[in-house]
C-alpha positions as CSV (number, residue, x, y, z in Angstrom):
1,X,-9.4,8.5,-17.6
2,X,-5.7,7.3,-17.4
3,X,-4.6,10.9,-15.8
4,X,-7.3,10.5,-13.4
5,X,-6.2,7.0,-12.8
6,X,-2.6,8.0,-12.2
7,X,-3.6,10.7,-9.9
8,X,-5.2,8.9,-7.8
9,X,-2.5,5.9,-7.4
10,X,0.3,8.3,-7.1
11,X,-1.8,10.1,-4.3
12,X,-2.8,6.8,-2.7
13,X,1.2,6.0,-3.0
14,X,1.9,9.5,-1.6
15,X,-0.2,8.7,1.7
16,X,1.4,5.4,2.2
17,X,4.8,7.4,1.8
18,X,4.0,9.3,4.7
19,X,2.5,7.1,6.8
20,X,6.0,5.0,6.7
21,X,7.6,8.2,7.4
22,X,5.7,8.9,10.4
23,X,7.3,5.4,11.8
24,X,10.5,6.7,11.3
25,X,10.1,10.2,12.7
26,X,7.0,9.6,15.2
27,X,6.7,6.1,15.7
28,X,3.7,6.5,18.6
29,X,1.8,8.9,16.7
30,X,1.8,6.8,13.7
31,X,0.9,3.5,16.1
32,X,-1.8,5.0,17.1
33,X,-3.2,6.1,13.6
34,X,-3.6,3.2,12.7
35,X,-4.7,1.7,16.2
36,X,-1.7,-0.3,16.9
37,X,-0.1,0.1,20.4
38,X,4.2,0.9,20.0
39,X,5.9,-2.6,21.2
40,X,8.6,-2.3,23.6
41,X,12.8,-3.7,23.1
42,X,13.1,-5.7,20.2
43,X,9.7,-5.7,19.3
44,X,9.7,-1.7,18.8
45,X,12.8,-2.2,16.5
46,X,11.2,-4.5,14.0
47,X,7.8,-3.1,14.1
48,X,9.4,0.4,13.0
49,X,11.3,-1.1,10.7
50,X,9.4,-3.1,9.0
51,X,6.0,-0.9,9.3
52,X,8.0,1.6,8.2
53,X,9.7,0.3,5.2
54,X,6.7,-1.5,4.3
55,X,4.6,1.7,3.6
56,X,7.9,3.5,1.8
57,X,8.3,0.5,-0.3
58,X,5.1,-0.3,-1.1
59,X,3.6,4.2,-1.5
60,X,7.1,4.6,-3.8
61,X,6.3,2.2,-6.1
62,X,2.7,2.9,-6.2
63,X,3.6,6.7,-6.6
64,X,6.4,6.9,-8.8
65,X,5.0,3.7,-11.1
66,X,1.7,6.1,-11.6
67,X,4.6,9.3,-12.5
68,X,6.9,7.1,-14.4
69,X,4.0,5.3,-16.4
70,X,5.6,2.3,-15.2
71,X,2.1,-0.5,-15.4
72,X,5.1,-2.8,-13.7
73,X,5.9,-0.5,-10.8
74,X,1.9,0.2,-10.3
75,X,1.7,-3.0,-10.2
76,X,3.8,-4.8,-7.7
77,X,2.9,-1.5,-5.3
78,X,-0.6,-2.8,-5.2
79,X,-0.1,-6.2,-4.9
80,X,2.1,-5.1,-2.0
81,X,-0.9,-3.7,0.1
82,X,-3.0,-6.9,-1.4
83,X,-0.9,-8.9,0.4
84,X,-1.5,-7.6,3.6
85,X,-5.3,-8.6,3.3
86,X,-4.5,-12.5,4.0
87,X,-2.6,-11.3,7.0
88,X,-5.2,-9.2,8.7
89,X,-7.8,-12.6,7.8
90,X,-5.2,-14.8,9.5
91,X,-4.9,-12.7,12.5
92,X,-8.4,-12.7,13.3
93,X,-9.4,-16.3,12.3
94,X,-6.5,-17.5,13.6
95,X,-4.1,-15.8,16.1
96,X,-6.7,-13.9,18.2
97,X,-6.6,-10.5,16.2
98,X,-9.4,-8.2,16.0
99,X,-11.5,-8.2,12.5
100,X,-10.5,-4.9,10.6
101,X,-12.7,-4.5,7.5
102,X,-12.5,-0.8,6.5
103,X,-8.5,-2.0,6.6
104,X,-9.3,-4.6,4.5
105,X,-11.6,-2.2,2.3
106,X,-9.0,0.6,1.9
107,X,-6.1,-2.2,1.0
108,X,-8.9,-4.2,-1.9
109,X,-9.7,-0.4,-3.2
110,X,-5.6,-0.3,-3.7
111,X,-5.4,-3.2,-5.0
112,X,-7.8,-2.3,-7.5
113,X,-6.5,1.2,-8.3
114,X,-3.8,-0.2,-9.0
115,X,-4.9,-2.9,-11.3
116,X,-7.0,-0.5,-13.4
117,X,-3.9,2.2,-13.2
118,X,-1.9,-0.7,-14.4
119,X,-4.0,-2.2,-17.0
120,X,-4.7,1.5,-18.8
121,X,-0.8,2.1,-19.0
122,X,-0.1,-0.9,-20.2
123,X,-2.9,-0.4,-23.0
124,X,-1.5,2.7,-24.1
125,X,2.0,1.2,-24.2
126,X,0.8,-1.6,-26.9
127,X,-2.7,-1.0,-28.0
128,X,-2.7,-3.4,-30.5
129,X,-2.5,-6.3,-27.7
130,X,-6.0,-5.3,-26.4
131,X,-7.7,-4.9,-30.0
């Protein structure tokens, strides 16, 4: 169970990892995976940036947390892509953005690969905590 549950985080980290890369190296191409349109000036500098360092940051520590063991690093990875579910809600309650639920879907399934990744490794680190 915990290999498979590793396995699976460090691949979910793995496609996050290249999806940030594809800002960095083919900023359209990766706008338009994800339906986004590229912004122009300023606005193209900070969403590839940020898009871009968000998915690295966020696929690193998922991936190497799941190779490393780390429950910590797992951990924070997940609750990374959690945290982009109350932004999605915002923008379409609020600032006129369209509703994304298979988004939202793929981001809770993270979150909760994550959370199970997390929990297991940090069972087998102390087992005597959770008996």
């Amino acid at each position: 169970m915990m290999n498979l549950l590793r396995a699976l985080t460090a691949l979910s980290g793995l496609g996050l990892l290249l999806i940030g890369l594809g800002w960095w190296i083919h900023p359209a191409a990766a706008a338009e995976m994800l339906g986004a349109s590229l912004l122009e000036g300023t606005g193209r500098s900070t969403q590839i940036g940020d898009s871009g360092a968000f998915f690295i940051g966020a696929g690193a520590l998922l991936a190497w947390g799941a190779i490393r063991k780390s429950a910590t690093l797992t951990l924070v990875g997940g609750i990374l892509v959690a945290l982009v579910i109350p932004g999605r809600v915002l923008s379409a309650t609020t600032h006129g953005g369209a509703w994304t639920p298979d988004e939202i879907a793929g981001e809770c399934i993270i979150l909760i690969l994550s959370l199970a990744t997390a929990w297991v490794l940090r069972r087998q680190a102390e087992p005597s905590l959770f008996r």
